[in-house]
C-alpha positions as CSV (number, residue, x, y, z in Angstrom):
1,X,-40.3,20.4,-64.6
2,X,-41.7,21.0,-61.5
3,X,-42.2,17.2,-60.6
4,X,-38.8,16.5,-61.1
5,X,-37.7,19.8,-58.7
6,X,-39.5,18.9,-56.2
7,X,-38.2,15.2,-57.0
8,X,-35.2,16.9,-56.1
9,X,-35.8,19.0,-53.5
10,X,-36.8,15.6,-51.7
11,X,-33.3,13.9,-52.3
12,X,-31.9,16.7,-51.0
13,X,-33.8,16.9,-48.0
14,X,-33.5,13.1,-47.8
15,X,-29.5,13.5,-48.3
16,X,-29.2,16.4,-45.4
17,X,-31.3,14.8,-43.3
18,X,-28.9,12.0,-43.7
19,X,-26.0,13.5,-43.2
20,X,-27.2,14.9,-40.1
21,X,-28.5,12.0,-38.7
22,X,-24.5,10.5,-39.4
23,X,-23.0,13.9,-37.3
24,X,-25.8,13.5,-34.5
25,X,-24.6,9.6,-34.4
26,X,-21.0,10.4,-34.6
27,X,-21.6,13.1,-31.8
28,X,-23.0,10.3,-29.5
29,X,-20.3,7.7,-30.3
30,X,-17.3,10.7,-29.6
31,X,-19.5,11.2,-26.0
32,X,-19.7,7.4,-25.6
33,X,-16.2,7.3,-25.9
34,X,-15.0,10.0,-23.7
35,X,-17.2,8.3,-20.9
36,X,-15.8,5.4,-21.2
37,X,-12.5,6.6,-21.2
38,X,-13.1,8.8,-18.1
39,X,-14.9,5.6,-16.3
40,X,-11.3,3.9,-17.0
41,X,-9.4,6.4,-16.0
42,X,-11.4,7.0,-12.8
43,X,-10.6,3.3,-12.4
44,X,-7.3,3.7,-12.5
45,X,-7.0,6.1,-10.4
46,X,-8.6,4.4,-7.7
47,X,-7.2,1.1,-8.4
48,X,-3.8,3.2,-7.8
49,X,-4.8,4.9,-4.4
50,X,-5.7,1.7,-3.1
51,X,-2.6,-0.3,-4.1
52,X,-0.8,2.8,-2.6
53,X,-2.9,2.3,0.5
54,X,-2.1,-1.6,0.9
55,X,1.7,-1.0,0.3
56,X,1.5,2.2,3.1
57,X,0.1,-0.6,5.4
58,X,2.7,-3.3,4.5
59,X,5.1,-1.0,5.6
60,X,3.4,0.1,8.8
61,X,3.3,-3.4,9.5
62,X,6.9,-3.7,8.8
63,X,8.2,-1.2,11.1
64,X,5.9,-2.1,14.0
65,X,7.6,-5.7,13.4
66,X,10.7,-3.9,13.4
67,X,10.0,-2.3,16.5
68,X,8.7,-5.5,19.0
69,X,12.0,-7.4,17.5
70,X,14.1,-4.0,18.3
71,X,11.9,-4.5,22.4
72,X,12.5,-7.8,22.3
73,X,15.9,-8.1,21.9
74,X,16.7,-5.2,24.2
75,X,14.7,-6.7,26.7
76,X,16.5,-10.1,26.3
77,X,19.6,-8.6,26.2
78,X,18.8,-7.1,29.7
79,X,17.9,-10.3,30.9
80,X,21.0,-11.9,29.7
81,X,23.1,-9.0,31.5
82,X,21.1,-8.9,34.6
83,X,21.2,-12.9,34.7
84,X,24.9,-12.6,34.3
85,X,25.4,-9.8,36.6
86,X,23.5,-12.5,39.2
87,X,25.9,-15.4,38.7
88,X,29.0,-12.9,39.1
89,X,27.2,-11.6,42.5
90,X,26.8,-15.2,43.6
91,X,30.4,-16.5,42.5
92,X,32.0,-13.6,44.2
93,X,29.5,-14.5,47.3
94,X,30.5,-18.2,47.0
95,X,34.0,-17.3,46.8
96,X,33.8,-14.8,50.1
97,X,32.2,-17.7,52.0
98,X,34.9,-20.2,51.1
99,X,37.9,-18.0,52.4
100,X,36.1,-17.4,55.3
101,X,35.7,-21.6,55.8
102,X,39.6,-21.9,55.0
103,X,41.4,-22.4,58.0
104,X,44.1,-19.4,58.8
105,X,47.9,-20.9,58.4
106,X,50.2,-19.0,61.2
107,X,53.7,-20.0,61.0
């Protein structure tokens, strides 16, 4: 009988040593896993900062734009008044000059 214990004693040695080798394999997969997950979520992450980044910029961009068109047509409305202004000066100067050429009527 003592062949066949220690027979068995072998299996079951064999069997544990089996089993463990299945949890210690398991265990790395689980950590695999959770790595890879973190990797991806790290990802993520980062893919989201920077697409938060770029769309920050976009709209910097946008309300300098906003501004030089806001300059731009201030400045031309200036322009357009002060140009204005100019032709009513020289009208009214025109017009002063012409009475002054008009020969005075006494009767």
């Amino acid at each position: 009988m003592a062949p066949e214990m220690g027979q068995m004693a072998d299996e079951m040695k064999a069997h544990q040593d089996n089993i463990q080798a299945q949890k210690e394999q398991m265990k790395s997969e689980v950590k695999s896993k959770k790595e890879r997950m973190k990797a991806e979520q790290k990802h993520k992450k980062e893919a989201a900062t920077a697409e938060r980044k770029k769309a920050a910029k976009a709209a910097d961009r946008v309300k300098d734009h906003q501004k030089q068109m806001k300059a731009h047509m201030k400045a031309k409305k200036q322009k357009a008044h002060s140009s204005a202004k100019e032709a009513a000066e020289a009208l009214k100067h025109e017009g002063e000059g012409m009475r002054q050429d008009l020969p005075v009527i006494v009767q």
